[in-house]
N, C-alpha and C positions, 0 to 999 in steps of 0.2 A: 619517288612519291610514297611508296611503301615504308620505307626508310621513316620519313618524315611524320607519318599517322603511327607509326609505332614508339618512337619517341613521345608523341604527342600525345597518346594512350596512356604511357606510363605516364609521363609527368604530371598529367591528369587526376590522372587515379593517385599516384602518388600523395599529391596534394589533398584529395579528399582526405587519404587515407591519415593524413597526421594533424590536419582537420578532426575526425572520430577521437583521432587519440586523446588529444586534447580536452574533448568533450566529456568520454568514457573513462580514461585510465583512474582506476588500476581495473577496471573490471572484465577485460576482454581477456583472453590469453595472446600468446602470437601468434596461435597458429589459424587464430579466428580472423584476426587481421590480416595475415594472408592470405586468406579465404576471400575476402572483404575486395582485397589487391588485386588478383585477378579476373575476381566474376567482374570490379569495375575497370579494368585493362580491357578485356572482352570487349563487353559494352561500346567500349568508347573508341577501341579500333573498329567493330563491326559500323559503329555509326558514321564515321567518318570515311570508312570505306562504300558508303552505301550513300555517299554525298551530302552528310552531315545532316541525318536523318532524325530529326525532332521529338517522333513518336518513339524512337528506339533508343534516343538519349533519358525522354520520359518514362520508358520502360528499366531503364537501369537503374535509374533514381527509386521509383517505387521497389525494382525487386530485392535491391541494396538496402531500402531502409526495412523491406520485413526480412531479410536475415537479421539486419541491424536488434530488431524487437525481437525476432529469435532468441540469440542470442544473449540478451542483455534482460529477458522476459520484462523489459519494460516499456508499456507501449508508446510513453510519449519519445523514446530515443528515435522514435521513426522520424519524426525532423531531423535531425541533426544531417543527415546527406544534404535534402534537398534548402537546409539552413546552410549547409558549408557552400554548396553550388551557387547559389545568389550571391554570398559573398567574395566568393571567387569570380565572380564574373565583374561584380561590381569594383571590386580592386585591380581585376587584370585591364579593364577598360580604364581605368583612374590611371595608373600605372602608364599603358599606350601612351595615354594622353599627354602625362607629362613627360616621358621620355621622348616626346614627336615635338612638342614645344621649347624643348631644352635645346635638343641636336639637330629641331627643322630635319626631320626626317622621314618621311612617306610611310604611314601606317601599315601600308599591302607589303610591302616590301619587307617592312622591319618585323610583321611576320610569320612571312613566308622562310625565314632564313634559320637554319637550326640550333642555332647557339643562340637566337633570341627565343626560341619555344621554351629553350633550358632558363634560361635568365629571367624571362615573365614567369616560371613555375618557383624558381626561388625565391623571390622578391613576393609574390604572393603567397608564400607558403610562411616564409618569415612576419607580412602585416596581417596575413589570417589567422594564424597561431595566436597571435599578440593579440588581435581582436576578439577571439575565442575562447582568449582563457580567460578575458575579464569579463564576460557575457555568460561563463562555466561559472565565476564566482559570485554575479548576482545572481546567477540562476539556482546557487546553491543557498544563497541567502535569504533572495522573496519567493522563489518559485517552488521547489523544487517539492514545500509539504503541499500546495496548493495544486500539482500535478500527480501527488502521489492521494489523494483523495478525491479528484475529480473521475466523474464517469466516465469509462473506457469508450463509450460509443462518442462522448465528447473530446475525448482524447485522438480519436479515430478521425473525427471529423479536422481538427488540428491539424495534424497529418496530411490531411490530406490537402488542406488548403494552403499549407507549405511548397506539399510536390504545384498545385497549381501554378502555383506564384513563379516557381522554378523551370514549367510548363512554357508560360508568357515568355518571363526573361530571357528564355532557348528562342523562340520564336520571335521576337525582336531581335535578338543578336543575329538569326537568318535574314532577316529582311534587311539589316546594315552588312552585311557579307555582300549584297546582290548590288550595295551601291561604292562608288568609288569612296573610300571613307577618306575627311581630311579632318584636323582636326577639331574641327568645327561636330561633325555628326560620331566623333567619338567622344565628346562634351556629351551633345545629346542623349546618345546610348547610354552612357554612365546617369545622366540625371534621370534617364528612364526607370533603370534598375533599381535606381534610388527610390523613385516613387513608389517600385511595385513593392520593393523589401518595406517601407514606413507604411506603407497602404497593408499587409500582411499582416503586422508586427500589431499595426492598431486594431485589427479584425481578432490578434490575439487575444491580445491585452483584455480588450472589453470582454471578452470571451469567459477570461478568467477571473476575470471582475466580477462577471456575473455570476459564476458558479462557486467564487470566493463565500460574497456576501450568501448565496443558497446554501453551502455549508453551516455560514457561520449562524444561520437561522434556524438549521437543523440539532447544530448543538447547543442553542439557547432550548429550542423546544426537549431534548432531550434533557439537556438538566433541571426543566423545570420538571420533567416527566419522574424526576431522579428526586428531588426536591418533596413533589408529592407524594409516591412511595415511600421517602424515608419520614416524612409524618404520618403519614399513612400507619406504618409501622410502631412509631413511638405510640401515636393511636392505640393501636392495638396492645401494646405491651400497658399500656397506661391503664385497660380498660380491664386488662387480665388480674392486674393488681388489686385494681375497685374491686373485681369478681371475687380475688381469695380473699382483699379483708373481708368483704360479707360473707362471707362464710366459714371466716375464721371460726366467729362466735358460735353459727352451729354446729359446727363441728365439734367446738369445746365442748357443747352442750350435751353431743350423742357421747363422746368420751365420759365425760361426766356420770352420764346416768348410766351408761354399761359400769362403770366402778362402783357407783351407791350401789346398784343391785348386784353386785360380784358374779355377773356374768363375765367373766373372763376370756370364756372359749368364743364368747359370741363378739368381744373384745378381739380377739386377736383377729378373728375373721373380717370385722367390720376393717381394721388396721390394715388389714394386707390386701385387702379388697377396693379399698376406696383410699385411705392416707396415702401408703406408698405410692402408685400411681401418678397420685397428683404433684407428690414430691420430686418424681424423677421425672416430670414433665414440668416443672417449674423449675428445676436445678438448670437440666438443657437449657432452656430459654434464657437463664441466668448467667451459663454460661457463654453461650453464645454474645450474648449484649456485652460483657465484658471484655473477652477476647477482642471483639469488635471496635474498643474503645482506644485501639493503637492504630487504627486506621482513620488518617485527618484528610481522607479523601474524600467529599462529599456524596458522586458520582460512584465511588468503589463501596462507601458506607452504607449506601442504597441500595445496591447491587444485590450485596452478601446479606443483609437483611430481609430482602424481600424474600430470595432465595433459601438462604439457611434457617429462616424461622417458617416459611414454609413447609421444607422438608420435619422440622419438631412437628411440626402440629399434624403429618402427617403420621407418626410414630415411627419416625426413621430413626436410628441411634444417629446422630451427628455430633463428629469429634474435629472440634477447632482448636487449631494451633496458629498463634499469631504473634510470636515472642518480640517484633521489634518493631518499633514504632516508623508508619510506613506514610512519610510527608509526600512524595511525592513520583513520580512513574513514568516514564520516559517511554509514553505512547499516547496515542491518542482517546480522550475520555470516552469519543461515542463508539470509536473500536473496540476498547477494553472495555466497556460495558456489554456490548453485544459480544463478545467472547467469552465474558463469564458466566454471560444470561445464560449460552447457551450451552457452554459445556458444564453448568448448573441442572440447567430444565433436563438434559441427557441423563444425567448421574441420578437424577429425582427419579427418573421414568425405569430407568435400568433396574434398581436396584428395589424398586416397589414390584418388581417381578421374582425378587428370591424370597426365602424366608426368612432371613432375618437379614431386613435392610439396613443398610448402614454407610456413612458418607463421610471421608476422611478429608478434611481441606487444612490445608498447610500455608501461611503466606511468609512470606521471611525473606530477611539480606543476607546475600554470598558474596564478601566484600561488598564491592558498589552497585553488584547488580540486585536484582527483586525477584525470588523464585517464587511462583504456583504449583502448588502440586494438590491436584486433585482426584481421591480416591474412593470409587464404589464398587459395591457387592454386585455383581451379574451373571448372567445364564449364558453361556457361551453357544452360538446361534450361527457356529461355522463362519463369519463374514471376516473375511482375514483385513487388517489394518487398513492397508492401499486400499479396500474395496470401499470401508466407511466412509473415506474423503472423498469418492466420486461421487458426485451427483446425481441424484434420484437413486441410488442403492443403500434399502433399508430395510429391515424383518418388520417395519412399523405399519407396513401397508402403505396404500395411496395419499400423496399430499406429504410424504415425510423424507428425508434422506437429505433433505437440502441444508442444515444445521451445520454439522462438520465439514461440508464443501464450504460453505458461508466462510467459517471459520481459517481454513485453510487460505480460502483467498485473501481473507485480511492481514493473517502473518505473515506473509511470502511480500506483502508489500514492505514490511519493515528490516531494513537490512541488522538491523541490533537484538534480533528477537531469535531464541532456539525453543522448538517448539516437538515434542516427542511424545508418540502416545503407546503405552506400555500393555497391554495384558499378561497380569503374573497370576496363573492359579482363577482364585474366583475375583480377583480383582481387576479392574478397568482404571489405567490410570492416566493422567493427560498431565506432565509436563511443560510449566512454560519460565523461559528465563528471560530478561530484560534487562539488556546492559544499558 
């Protein structure tokens, strides 16, 4: 009998296991999968040893899918166990079925026998695979940005209404265990499993329907939000214009009379006192709009505008570089907006704390990717790198710190993104590349 439960352990687990792979690869290593292999061998000999213990086959399933998210740091992989389990169960009952109607052969029998435990784990490891990897490639096709933007507490809940489903379909399969199965109630059992997997699948679906359309409502409001700032901004640049023509003329006019009267000295005074000034805060702004005119991103145009013409009119020296014409960015608009609001609003706040503030921003192609590089003047205030990214740790005081954790958790969701933050000297620099 021992014999028999340990066979039946592995093949088990077996099966999950190339289930995951299917799902995961290439992101797992081997040694994680063998990790994977024997916590669910364990499991599934302890449950079966323990008379095919329900709560303890539910307990492997959840402890498997959060190594699963461990591992993989992504939370919706936590289905994927108790999605491989349903469907293992619902093929190895389809399977019974037709092998019992083919060769009229007694379900209890066919098995309890050991080379049928081996032969139902291959035959459903070959229709689960085959069903897994075309469920991996719509899953990569509609789902997979709509899971990678949905909230983690809805993601969670996901999760967990998977392990449920997996919960029931364990406990049906107990309660046909207790009766003489023929092939009539292994029909049954299989159209059972069927209903719980399509009854799950549509709790999903809606699920993500709804949190689809909530996103997609949130990046309409955001761009409109993007939209307004960037008039906002032409506004303001518009109004700066009216302002110096009008006072072209007086100006001409003070110039004027300091020459008729050959005040010179009080000429050069009035010149370096009041012209320059307004020169080298009219060039900035001038450059800035220009540099900015290689950027046909609406959303990124807004951004950098709001941002960089705020830091001029703060009297930041701000130096842009934007040598190549930048159509389009392979991330998400209301991510990469909140990425640069914020690692923006940082570099503003930093660098208004030295004496001579200044703000270096870089955008540019490295081959096909899209580099950031952004660089300001700061006071070094001991908090070493790792320390900025954690949560709630800042020199800002209360209510601040949460900015670069924000940030970090939205990179870490994009697997095409390198992301490095530098301190050289009196400089703060933050790194971002986008393949």
């Amino acid at each position: 009998m021992v014999t028999i439960y340990l066979i039946s352990s592995i093949c088990n687990a077996l099966t999950l296991i190339c289930n995951i792979f299917i799902l995961i690869h290439p992101h797992l290593s081997i040694k994680k999968y063998l990790i994977l292999f024997l916590s669910l061998s364990a499991f599934y000999f302890m449950q079966l040893y323990l008379n095919n213990s329900s709560l303890l086959l539910f307990a492997a399933l959840t402890v498997n899918s959060a190594l699963l998210v461990k591992f993989t740091r992504k939370i919706y992989s936590g289905f994927y166990i108790p999605l491989s389990f349903i469907l293992n169960c619902i093929l190895l009952n389809f399977i019974a079925f037709s092998v019992t109607r083919l060769w009229n052969l007694s379900i209890n029998d066919f098995k309890s026998a050991r080379i049928s435990i081996i032969i139902f784990s291959i035959c459903t490891i070959i229709a689960g695979c085959s069903i897994l990897y075309l469920i991996r490639r719509l899953f990569q096709k509609y789902l997979i940005n709509i899971f990678e933007k949905t909230n983690k507490k809805l993601l969670a809940l996901i999760v967990l209404t998977f392990l449920l489903c997996s919960f029931l379909v364990r406990m049906t399969a107990v309660f046909f265990d207790t009766l003489e199965i023929t092939s009539k109630e292994s029909f049954l059992a299989f159209s059972i499993y069927v209903l719980f997997f399509l009854f799950t699948i549509s709790i999903v679906l809606i699920v993500l329907y709804t949190a689809k359309k909530s996103y997609e409502a949130q990046k309409k409001a955001s761009y409109l939000e993007s939209l307004k700032d960037y008039t906002k901004n032409l506004e303001m640049v518009y109004n700066n214009l009216r302002s110096f023509r009008h006072d072209y003329i007086n100006i001409m006019t003070s110039l004027a009379a300091y020459i008729d009267e050959e005040k010179y000295e009080e000429l050069g005074t009035f010149f370096h006192e009041h012209i320059l000034p307004m020169q080298k805060n009219l060039t900035q702004k001038n450059e800035a709009l220009n540099n900015l005119l290689h950027v046909n991103l609406l959303e990124l145009k807004s951004i950098l505008y709001t941002k960089l013409l705020l830091a001029v009119n703060q009297d930041i020296e701000v130096n842009i570089d934007i040598p190549d014409e930048i159509d389009s960015i392979h991330m998400d608009p209301v991510d990469l907006t909140r990425m640069l609001g914020i690692y923006l609003d940082n570099a503003i706040e930093a660098c208004l704390e030295t004496e001579h503030p200044a703000i270096n921003f870089h955008l540019g192609k490295m081959n096909q990717d899209i580099v950031f590089i952004i660089s300001n003047t700061f006071i070094d205030k001991g908090l070493s790198i790792a320390q900025m990214h954690k949560k709630d740790i800042t020199t800002k005081g209360e209510g601040h710190g949460i900015g670069l954790h924000n940030v970090f958790e939205i990179l870490n969701r994009y697997d095409n993104i390198y992301h490095e933050t530098i301190m050289k000297e009196d400089l703060f620099i933050q790194q971002v590349q986008i393949s």
